[in-house]
C-alpha positions, 0 to 999 in steps of 0.5 A, a space after each residue: 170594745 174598750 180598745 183600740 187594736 192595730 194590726 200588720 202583717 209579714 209574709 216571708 215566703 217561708 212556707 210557714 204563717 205569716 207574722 202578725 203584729 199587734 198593738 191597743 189590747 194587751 199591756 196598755 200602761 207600758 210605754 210600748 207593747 205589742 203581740 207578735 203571733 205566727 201561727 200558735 205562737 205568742 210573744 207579749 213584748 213590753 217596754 218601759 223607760 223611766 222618765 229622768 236618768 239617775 244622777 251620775 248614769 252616764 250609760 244606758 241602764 238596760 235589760 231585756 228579759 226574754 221569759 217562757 211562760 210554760 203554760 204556753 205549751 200545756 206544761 206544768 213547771 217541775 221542781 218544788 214550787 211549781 212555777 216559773 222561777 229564774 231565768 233559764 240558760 236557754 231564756 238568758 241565751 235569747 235575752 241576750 240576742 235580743 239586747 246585743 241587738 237593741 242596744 247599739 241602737 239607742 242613742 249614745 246620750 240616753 241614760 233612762 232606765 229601760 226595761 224590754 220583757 218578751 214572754 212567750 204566752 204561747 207556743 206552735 211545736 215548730 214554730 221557734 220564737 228564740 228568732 221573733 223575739 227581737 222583732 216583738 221587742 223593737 215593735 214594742 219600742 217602735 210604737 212608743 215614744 222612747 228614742 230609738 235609732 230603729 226599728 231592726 229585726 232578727 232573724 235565723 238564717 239556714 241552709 237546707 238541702 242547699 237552699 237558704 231559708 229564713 226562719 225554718 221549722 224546728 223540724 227542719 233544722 234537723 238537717 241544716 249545714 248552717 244556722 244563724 240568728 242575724 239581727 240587723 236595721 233597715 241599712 246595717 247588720 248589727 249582730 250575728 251568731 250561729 254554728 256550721 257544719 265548717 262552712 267557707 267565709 263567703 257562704 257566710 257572707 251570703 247567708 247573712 246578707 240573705 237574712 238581711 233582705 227578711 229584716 228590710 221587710 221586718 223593719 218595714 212592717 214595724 214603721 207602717 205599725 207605728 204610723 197606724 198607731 200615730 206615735 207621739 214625739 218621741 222625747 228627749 233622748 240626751 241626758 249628758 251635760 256637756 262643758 266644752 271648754 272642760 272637753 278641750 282643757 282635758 284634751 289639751 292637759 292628757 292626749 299626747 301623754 296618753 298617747 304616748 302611754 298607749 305607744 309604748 307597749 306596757 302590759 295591761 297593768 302598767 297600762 292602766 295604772 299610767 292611765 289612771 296616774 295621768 288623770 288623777 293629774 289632771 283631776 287635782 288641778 280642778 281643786 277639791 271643791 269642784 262640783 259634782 257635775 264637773 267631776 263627773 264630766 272630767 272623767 267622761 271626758 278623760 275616758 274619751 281622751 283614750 277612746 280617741 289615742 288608741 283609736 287614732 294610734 291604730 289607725 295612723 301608725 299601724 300600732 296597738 297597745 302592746 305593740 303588734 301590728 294589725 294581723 299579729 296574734 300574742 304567743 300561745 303556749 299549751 299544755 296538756 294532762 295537767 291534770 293528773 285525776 281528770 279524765 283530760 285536761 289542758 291550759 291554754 295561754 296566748 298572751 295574757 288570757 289563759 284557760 285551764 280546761 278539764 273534761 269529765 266522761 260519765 254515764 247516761 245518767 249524767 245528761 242533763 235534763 233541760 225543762 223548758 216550756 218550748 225545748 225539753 229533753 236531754 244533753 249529753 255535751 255540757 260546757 260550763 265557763 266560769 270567769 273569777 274576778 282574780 282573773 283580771 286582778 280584781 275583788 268582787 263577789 262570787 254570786 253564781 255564772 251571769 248572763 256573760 257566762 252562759 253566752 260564752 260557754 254557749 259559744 264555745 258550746 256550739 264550736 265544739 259540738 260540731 266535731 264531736 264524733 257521732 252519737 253512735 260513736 261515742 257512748 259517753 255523756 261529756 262535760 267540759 268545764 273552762 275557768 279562767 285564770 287571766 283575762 285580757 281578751 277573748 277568754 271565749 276563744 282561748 276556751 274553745 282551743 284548751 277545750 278541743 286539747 283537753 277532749 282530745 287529751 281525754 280520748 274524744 275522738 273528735 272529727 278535726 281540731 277547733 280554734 278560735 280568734 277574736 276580731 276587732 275593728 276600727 274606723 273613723 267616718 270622717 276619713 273613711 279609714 278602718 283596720 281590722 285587728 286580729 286577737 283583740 285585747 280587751 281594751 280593744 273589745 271595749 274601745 273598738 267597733 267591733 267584736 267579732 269571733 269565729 271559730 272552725 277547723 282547717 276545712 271552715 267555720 263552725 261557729 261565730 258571734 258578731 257585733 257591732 257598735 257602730 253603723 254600716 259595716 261594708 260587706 267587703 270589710 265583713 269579707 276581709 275580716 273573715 279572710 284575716 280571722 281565718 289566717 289567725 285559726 290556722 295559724 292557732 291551729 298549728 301552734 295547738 298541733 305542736 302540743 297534741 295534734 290528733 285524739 289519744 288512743 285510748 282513754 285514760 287508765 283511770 277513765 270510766 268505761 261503758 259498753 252499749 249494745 242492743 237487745 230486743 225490746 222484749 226483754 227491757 222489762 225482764 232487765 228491770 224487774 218488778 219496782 227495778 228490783 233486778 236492775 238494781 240488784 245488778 248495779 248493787 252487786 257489780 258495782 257498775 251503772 246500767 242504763 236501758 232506753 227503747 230506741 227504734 224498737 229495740 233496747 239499748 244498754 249501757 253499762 258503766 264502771 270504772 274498772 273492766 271486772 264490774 263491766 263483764 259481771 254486769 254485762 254478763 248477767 244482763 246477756 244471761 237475761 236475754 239470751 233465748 233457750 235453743 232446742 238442743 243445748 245443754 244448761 246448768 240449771 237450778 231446780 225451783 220447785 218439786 212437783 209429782 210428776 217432776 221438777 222445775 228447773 231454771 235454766 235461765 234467768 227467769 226461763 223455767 222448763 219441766 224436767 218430767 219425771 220420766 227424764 230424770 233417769 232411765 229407769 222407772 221412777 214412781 215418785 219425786 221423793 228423794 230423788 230431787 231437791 230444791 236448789 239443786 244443780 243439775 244438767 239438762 238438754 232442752 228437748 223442745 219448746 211448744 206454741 205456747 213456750 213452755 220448755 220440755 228437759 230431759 237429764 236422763 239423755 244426757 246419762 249413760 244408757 243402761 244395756 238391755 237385761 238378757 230374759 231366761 230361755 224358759 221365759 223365751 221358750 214360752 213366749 214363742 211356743 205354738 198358742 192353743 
């Protein structure tokens, strides 16, 4: 054996394998790498860090890829080249719970390239690995020498049935009130997010410090692997030059005139030009021949000079850059049915961050098929939110939605999905589509609220409106001071301690995405936060409620329309036809979508259109398919072929029964010539249906009946005459 293996167990009492970690076998050129494995699934978690920083990096260059390797699950990829190629919305999704986890952690003046890679190289049916892939990935780092403030772990939290779970089964889930993935250190959360089936704070506070007490034992085994491993001295984790009397020369020339600037109220761009203005200021009395060093740390140190005035003017005077208190949130103006030829639309505006919103309602057709090597299947609820550079007034190029798109429209995704009406009551594949035309501040939440306006404009009968609030936090360790800060501004978001969004309706939380760039959040903070947010939902609530309160009525004249109902599963491939010839035929002649599906035994239909005439044409041939002969009834039917001893007759669709030749009239016909054509119409009773379903007709029932013929008195006399 030419390794070195080491191995450690978790048992979290869940019901499910225990989690082993493993590390000396796979991966040994990485700086750190280790296999994660609970029952059969297998994450490979590597990560790499340069040895020296670039020049000028004055932050952490890191990524973290989290990649689904489909022959994990017996699967072969789809699409043309059949391999696995960019990252999928569900992979991006679960990169980024694993760096908004890790990231927080390392030191402040660690400025190497660091790569973090997770693959999923196999996969357990129930066994989710989105919730383990941040513990592979802080083992990895823990085993090797890159500084780390760790080890932390991530878990998912739900409550089933009234009980609190970690890590549930896939099928399990299926009934949870509430499901969040909570990634935290030994001592402190670092980051939360999930959805709820409108929960109140304190079952969430209690969901999350039950997910933490799972972490401590992740965090744990993480330590005891690296000691078995015998990790070198970690190396050196500061990059940053420093120049104190540089610092204090900045702190000197600009604090009071930056915060005088951040007193004063001015909007965002004001603001930053009046920022920018006062350090140029400073930066040309360096002189132009300073090196590149200096240069570089003048602007950090700058940057830190507002880092510090903000904070402090928060924290000492109660007031923010635009000049609200703690709990105020900006105006909010909305507006619905801006959109004339959208199926619903709305913009939502509070403050300088504004949302135009629009929903599509198509068919079964439109879901979107998810391909994934773990979740595969079908969406009917898609949301996409876009985020162009004008919206902060900048240029940069239009490359496609990044990892910081797909995570917001996740968010508002998950809030909205919960308020969506039953599946059986809503018939319609639905697409929301959010774009952002200014930004200065949870474009996320402005997103959820012009998103639950605009399918409320649309007729979505929702089961309650969505808002959605932005907090924020400030602290100062030294003096123990903190204030939590409703609707925060972006500046706010970049400077501050927290970012931390709910989302919910009146009777509680849906939705939430937390983190925290500091450590030790105090649960009675966390508390007060949840209590402050929901001050701000309802109070949003009610201004959305002065714009449209409740669903439209109806959906709009020009909205598509669909009709489902159900047919027995017998009759699907009569629907469909040889190769969908008649299915198609029927969408080709009525102009309408049809879609069929065996669900629970039965066949569900759907037929789409966009006017009501295509609907009742394709609904009316697909019920004459269906529809079963009744011994008894009378049918209009077409003549299919002629026979000797009769003709075929279509009374249905597919359903041919026997006019015989003795029931087409009354009287006697000795042959079929001249009688009947093919492609006649005729009427006919249904007489009978014998055990191996063929069809007896008859025409002649349903003609008058000739009078019998009086015989001749000598024909009669005769006939009773004595005989012999």
């Amino acid at each position: 054996m030419s390794y070195n293996e080491k191995k450690v167990t978790i048992d979290l009492g869940n019901g499910l394998a225990p989690i082993e970690l493993s590390t000396g076998k796979l991966a040994k050129q990485a700086d750190g790498s280790v296999v994660l494995k609970q029952g059969d699934t297998m994450l490979l978690a590597t990560v790499v860090s340069a040895k020296e920083p670039k020049e000028g990096v004055d932050f952490l260059p890191l990524s973290v890829d989290y990649q689904e390797k489909y022959a994990a699950a017996g699967r072969i990829p789809g699409g043309f080249l059949r391999r696995e190629a960019r990252l999928s919305d569900y992979e991006v999704l679960i990169s980024r719970l694993v760096d908004r986890a890790l990231r927080p952690l390392f030191p402040e003046t660690y400025h190497a390239d660091t790569q973090v890679m997770i693959s999923l190289i196999s996969a357990d049916k129930d066994i989710m690995p989105d919730a383990l892939a941040g513990l592979a990935a802080s083992a990895a780092i823990a085993v090797s020498d890159i500084p780390f403030n760790g080890p932390i772990s991530e878990v998912r939290v739900a409550k089933i049935d009234g009980q609190l779970v970690v890590n549930p089964g896939l099928s399990a889930l299926e009934s949870a009130t509430l499901e969040y993935i909570v990634a935290g250190s030994a001592q402190d959360i670092v980051m939360v997010e999930g959805e709820s089936k409108e929960i109140s704070e304190a079952e969430m506070v209690e969901a999350i410090a039950f997910a933490h007490e799972a972490i401590k034992k992740q965090v744990a085994a993480q330590t005891e692997l690296a000691n078995l491993v015998g990790v070198a001295e970690k190396r050196d984790g500061n990059h940053e030059p420093s120049n104190l009397d540089l610092r204090d020369a900045v702190f000197a020339a600009t604090y009071d005139k930056v915060y005088a600037v951040a007193k004063s109220g001015s909007t965002k761009h004001e603001r930053t030009e009046q920022f920018a203005a006062i350090g140029d200021a400073f930066f040309a009395t360096l002189g132009e021949e300073i090196d590149d060093e200096t240069a570089f740390l003048a602007k950090k140190y700058y940057h830190d000079v507002q880092y510090d005035a903000v904070r402090n003017l928060v924290l000492d005077e109660g007031i923010r850059l635009d000049g609200r208190d703690a709990r105020t949130v900006r105006p909010i103006w909305s507006e619905v049915d801006y959109l004339p030829a959208a199926h619903g639309s709305a913009v939502f505006t509070r403050g300088e961050t504004q949302s135009l919103t629009s929903v599509t309602l198509g068919a079964k057709d439109d879901e979107q098929m998810i391909d994934g090597a773990f979740i595969h299947g079908y969406n009917k609820f898609i949301l996409h939110y876009n985020f162009p550079a004008f919206s902060t007034g900048e240029v940069r190029p239009n490359r496609g939605p990044g990892r910081r798109e797909v995570g917001h429209g996740n968010l508002a995704m998950r809030s909205l999905k919960q308020v969506l009406p039953a599946a059986n009551e809503n018939p319609y594949t639905i697409r929301v589509v959010s774009d952002i035309l200014e930004s200065n501040g949870s474009s996320s939440m402005a997103t959820v609220c012009a998103g639950t306006l605009a399918l409320m404009d649309a007729g979505v009968k929702l089961k309650a409106p969505v808002s959605g609030i932005a907090m924020g936090l400030i602290t100062d360790e030294k003096t123990g001071k903190y204030a939590i800060l409703s609707d925060i501004l972006g500046d706010e978001d970049h400077l501050g301690d927290m970012d931390f969004k709910v989302t919910g309706t009146e009777n509680g939380i849906v939705a939430c995405q937390m983190d925290l760039k500091i450590n030790g959040l105090k649960w009675e903070v966390l508390t007060q936060a949840l209590d402050q947010a929901k001050e701000a939902r309802l109070h949003i609530l009610g201004e959305m409620k002065k714009t449209l309160s409740a669903p439209r009525e109806d959906y709009k004249p020009h909205a598509p329309r669909i009709v489902s109902f159900s047919i027995d599963k017998e009759f699907i491939g009569a629907i469909i036809g040889p190769g969908g010839k008649i299915i198609q035929e029927m969408q080709r002649e009525t102009e309408s979508t049809i879609s069929i599906e065996e669900v629970d035994g039965k066949g569900i239909v759907q037929v789409f259109a966009d006017n009501k005439a295509s609907i009742d044409a394709a609904v009316s041939r697909i019920k004459a398919i269906v529809a079963k002969p009744e011994v008894g009834e009378i049918y209009e039917g077409k003549v299919k072929s002629i026979m000797p001893f009769g003709a075929f007759v279509e009374i249905m669709p597919g359903k041919d029964g026997l006019l015989h030749i003795s029931e087409i009239e009354w009287k006697r016909l000795e042959t079929m010539d001249g009688v009947l054509k093919e492609g006649d119409i005729v009427k006919v009773k249904l007489l009978d249906i014998d055990k191996q379903g063929k069809l007896k007709l008859s025409r002649k029932v349903l003609l008058p009946r000739p009078p019998k013929e009086d015989k001749p008195k000598s024909e009669t006399a005769a006939k009773d005459a004595p005989q012999g």
